[in-house]
Structure formats: C-alpha cells, structure tokens
TIRO-2110 file (N, C-alpha, C; in Angstrom, 1 decimal):
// TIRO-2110
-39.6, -15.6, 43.1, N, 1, A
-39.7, -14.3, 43.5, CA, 1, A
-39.8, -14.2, 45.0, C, 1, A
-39.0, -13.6, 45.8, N, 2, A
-39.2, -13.2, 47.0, CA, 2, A
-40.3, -12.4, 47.6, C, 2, A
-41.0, -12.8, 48.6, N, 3, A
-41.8, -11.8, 49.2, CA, 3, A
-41.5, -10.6, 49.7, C, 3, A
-42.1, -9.6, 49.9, N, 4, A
-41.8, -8.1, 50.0, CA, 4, A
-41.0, -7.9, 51.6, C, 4, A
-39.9, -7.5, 51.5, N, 5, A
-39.3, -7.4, 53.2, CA, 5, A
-38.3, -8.2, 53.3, C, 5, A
-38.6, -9.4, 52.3, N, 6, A
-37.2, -10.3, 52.8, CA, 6, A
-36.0, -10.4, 52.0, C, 6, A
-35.7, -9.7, 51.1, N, 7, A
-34.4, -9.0, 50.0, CA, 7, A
-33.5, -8.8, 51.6, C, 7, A
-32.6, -9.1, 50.9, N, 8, A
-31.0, -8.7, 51.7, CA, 8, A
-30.7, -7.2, 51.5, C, 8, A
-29.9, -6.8, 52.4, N, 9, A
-29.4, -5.4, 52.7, CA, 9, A
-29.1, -4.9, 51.5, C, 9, A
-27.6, -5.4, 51.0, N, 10, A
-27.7, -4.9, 49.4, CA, 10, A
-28.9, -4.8, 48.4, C, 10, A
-29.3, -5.5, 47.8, N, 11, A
-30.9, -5.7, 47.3, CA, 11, A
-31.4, -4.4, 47.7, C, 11, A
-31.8, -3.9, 49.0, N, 12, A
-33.1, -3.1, 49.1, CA, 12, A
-32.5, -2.1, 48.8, C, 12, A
-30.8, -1.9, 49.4, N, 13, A
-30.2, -0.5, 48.6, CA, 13, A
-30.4, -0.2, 47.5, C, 13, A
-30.2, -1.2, 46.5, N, 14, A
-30.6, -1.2, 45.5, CA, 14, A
-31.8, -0.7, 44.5, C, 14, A
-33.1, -1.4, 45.3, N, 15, A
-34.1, -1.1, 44.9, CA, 15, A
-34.3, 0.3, 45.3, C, 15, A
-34.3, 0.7, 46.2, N, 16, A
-34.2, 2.1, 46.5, CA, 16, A
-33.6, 3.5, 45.4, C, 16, A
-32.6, 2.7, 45.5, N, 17, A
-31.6, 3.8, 44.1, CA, 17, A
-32.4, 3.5, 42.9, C, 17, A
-33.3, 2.5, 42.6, N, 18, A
-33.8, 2.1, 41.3, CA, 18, A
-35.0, 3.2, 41.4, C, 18, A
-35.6, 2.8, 42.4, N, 19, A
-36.9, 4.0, 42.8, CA, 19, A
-36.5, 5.1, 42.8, C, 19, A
-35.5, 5.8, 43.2, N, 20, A
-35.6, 6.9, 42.8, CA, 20, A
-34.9, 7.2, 41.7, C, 20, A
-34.4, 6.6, 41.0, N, 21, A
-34.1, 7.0, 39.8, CA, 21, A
-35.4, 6.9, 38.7, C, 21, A
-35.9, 6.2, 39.6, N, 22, A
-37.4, 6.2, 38.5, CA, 22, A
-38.1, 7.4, 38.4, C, 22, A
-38.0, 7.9, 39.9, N, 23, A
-38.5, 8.9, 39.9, CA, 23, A
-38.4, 10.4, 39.4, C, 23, A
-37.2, 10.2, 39.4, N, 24, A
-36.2, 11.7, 38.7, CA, 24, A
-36.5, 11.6, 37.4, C, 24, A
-36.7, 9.9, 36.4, N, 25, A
-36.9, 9.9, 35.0, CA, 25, A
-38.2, 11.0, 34.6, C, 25, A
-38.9, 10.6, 35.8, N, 26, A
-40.7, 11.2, 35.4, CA, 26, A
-40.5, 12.3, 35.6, C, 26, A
-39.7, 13.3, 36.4, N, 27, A
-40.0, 14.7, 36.6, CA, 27, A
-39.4, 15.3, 35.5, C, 27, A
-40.4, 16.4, 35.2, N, 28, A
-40.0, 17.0, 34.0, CA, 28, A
-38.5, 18.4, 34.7, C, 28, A
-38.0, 18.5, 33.3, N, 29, A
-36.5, 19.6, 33.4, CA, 29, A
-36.8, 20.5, 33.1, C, 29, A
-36.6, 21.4, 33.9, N, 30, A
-36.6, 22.8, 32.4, CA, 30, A
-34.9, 23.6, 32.7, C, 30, A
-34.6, 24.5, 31.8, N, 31, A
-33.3, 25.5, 32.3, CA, 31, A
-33.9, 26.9, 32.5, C, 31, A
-33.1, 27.4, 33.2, N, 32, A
-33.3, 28.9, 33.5, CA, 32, A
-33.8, 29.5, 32.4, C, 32, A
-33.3, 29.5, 30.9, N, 33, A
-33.9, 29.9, 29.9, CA, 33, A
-35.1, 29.9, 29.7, C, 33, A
-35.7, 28.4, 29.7, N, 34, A
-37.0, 27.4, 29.4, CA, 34, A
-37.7, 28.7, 30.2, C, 34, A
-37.6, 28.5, 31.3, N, 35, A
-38.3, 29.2, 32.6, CA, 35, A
-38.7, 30.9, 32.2, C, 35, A
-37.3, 31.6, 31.9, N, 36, A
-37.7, 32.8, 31.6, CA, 36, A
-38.4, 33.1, 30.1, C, 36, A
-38.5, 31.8, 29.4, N, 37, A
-39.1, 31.8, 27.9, CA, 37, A
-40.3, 31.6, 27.6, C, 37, A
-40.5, 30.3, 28.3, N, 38, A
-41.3, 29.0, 28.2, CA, 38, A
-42.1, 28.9, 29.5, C, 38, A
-42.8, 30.0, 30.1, N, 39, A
-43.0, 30.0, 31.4, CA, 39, A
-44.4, 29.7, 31.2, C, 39, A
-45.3, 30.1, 30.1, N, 40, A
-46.9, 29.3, 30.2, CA, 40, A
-47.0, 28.0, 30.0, C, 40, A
-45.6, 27.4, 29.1, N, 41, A
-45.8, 25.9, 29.2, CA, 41, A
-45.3, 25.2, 30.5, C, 41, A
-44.7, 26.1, 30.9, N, 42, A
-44.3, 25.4, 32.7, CA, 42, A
-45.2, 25.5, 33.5, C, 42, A
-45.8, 26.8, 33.4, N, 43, A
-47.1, 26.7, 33.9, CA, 43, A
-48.3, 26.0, 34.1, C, 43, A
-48.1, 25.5, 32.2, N, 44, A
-49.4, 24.5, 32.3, CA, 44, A
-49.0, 23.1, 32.9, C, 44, A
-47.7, 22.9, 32.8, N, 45, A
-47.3, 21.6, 33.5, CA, 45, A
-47.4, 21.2, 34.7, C, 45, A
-47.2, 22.3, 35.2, N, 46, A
-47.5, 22.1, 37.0, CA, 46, A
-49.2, 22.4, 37.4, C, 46, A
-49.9, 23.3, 36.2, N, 47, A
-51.6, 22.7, 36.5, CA, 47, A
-51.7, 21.3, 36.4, C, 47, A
-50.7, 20.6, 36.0, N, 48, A
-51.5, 19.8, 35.5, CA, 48, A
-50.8, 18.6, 36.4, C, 48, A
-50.2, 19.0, 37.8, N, 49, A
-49.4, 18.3, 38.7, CA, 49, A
-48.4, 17.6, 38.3, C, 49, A
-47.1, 18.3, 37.8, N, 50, A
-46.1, 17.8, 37.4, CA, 50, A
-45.2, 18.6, 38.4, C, 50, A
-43.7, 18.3, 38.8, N, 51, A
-42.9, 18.6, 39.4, CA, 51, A
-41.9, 18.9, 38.1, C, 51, A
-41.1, 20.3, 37.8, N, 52, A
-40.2, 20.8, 37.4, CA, 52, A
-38.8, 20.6, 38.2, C, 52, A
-38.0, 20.2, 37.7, N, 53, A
-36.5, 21.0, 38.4, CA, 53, A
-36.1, 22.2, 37.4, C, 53, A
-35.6, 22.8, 37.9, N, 54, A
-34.7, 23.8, 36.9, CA, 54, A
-33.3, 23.7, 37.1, C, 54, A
-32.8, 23.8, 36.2, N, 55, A
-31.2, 23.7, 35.6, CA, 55, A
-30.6, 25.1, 35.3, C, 55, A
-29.4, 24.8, 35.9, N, 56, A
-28.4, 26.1, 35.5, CA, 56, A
-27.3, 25.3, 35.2, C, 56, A
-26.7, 25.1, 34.1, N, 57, A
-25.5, 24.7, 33.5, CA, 57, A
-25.4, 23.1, 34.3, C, 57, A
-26.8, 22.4, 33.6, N, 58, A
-26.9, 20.9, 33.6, CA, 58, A
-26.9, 20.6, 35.7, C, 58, A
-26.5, 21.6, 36.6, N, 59, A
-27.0, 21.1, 37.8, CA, 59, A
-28.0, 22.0, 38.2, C, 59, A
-29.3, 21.0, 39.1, N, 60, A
-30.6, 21.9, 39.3, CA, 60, A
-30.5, 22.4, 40.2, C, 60, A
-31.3, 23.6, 40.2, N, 61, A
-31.0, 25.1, 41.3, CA, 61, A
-32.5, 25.3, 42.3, C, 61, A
-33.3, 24.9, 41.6, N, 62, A
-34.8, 24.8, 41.7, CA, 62, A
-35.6, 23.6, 41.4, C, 62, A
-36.6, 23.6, 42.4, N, 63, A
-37.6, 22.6, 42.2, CA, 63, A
-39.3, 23.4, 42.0, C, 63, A
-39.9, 23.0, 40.6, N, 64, A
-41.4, 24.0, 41.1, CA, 64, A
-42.2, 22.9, 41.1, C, 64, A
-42.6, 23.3, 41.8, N, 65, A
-44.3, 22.3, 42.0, CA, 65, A
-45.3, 22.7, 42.5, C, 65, A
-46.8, 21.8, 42.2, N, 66, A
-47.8, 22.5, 42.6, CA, 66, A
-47.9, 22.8, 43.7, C, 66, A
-49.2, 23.8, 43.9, N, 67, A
-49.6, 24.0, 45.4, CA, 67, A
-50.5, 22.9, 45.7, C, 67, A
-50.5, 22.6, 46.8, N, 68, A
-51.5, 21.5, 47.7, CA, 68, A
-52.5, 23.0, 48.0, C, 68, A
-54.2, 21.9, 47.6, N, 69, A
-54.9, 22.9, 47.7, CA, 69, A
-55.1, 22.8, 49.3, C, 69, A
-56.1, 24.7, 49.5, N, 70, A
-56.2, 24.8, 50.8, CA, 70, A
-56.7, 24.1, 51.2, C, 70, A
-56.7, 23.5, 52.9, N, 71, A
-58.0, 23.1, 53.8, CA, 71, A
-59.1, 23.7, 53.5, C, 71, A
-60.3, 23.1, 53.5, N, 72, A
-61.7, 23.6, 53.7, CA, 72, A
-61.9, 24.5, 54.7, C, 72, A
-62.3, 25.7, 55.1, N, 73, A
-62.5, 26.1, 56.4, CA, 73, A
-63.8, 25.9, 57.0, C, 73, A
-63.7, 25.6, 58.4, N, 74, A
-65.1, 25.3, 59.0, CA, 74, A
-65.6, 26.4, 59.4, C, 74, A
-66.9, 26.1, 59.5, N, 75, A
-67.6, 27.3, 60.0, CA, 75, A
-68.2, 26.5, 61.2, C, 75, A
-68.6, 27.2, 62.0, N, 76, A
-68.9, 27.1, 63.6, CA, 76, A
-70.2, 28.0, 63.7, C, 76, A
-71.2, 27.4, 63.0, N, 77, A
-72.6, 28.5, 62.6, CA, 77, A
-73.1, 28.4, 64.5, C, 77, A
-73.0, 27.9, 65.1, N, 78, A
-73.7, 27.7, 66.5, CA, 78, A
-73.2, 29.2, 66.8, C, 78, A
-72.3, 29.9, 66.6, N, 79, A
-71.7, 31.2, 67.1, CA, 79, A
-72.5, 32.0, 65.7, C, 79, A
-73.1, 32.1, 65.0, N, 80, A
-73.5, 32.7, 63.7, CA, 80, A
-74.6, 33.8, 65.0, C, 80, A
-74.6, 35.2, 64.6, N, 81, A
-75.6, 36.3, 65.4, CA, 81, A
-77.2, 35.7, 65.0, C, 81, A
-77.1, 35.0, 63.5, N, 82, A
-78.7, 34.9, 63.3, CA, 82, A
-79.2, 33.4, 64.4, C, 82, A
-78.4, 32.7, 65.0, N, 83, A
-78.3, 31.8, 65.7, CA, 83, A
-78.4, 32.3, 67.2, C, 83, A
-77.2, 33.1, 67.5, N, 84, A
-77.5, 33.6, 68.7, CA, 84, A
-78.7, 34.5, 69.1, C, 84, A
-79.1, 35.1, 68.1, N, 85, A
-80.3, 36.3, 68.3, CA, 85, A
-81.3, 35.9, 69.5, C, 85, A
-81.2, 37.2, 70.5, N, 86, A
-82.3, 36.8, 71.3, CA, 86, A
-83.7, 36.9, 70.8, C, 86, A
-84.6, 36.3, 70.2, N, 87, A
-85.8, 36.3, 69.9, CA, 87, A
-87.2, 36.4, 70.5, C, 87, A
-86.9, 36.7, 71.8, N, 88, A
-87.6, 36.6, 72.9, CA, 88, A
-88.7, 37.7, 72.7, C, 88, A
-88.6, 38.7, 72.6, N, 89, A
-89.7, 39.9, 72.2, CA, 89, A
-89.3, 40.5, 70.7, C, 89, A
-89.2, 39.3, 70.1, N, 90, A
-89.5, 39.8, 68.0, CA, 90, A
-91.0, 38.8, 68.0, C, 90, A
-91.2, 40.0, 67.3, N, 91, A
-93.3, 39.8, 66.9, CA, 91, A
-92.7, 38.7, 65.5, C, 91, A
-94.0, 38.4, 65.4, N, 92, A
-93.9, 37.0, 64.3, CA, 92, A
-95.2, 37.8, 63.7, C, 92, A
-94.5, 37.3, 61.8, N, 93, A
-95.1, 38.4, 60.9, CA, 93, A
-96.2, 37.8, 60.8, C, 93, A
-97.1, 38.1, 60.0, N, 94, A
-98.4, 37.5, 59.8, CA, 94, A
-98.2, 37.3, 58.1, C, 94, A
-98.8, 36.9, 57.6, N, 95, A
-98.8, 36.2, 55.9, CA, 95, A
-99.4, 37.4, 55.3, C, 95, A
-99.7, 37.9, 55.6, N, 96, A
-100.1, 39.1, 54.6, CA, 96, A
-98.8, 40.5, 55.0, C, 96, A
-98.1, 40.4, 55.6, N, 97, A
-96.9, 40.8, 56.3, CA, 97, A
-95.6, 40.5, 55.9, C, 97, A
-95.6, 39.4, 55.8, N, 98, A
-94.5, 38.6, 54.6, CA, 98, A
-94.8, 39.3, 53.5, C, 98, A
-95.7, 38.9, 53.0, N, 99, A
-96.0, 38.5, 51.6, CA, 99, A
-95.8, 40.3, 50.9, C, 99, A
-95.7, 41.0, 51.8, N, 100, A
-95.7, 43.0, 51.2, CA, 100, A
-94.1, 43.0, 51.6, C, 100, A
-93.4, 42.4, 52.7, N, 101, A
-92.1, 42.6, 52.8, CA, 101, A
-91.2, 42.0, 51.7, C, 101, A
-91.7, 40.7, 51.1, N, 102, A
-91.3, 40.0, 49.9, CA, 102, A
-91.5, 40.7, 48.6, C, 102, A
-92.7, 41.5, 48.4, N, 103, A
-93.3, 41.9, 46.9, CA, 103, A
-92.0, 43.2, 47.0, C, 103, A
-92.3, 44.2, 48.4, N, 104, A
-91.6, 45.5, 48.7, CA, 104, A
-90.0, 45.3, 48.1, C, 104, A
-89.5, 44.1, 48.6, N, 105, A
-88.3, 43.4, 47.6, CA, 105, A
-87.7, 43.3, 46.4, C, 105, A
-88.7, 43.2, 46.1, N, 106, A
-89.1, 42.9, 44.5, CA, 106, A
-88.0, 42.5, 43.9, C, 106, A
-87.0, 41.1, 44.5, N, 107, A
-85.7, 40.9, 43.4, CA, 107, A
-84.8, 41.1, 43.7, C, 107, A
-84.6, 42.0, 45.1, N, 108, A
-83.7, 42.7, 45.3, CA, 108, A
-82.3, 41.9, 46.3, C, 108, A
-82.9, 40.5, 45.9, N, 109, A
-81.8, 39.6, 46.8, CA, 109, A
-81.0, 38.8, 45.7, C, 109, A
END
C-alpha cells in the first residue's frame, strides 16, 4: 500500500472521480413530481441533513439542502443602559423598602 500523496497523476484522478462518485451514491434524488408530492418526506430528509438533487427528465435542475444554522449573536452588555446608568445620586433602598417593592409585585415578573 502506498502512503497518502505519493499515487501517480493518473491514480489520484482516479481516486477523485471514485470520491465523487461516492458521493453522488449518498445523496438522496427526488423528481419534480416527488417534490410537488412528497414534499414532507423531503422535508424530513433534509431535517435530518441530507442533500436532495431534483430531477427533471433524469437531468438534475436543483440541489436542496439544509440550512447552516445561524451564528450566535454577541452581546456587548458593557454598552447595556443598566450598565451605563449614572448611579451617582440613586438612594439605596433599605430592606424594609425592598421587601414592600417585591410583595407590591406580587408575581408580576
């Protein structure tokens, strides 16, 4: 067995066309019909990360596939107003001040 990289020019053509024919085996087909028929089961196929082609008279017209889910979005709380708030002359409640602003609540969060 040869180590990986050192196959001759023809060879790696080769392997290449083998790989992608590999690949085409695994994706699932459907035809225009399937699609306008069979559309929850195509649906569930691609939940379930599968790549469709679609067919119109045996050549494919379409490719479906999943979505890549979105980026996470960052938040940047150092700019949040409860962060920025000048605090400088807000009175600080007292515990018996809380505790009637909390009950006055009652749930309501």
């Amino acid at each position: 067995m040869k180590a990986f990289g050192t196959e001759k020019q023809g060879e790696k053509n080769l392997l290449t066309l083998v790989g992608c024919a590999t690949i085409m085996e695994h994706m699932r087909r459907a035809t225009v019909r399937d699609l306008r028929n069979r559309y929850t089961v195509l649906l569930r196929w691609i939940r379930a990360g599968e790549e469709i082609v679609i067919t119109r008279r045996g050549k494919p017209v379409a490719r479906l596939v999943p979505e890549s889910p979105a980026a996470a979005l960052e938040v940047d709380w150092s700019r949040s107003p409860a962060v920025t708030r000048d605090r400088a002359h807000a009175r600080m409640l007292g515990a018996e001040e809380a505790a009637s602003l909390i009950h006055e609540a009652g749930g309501r969060w």
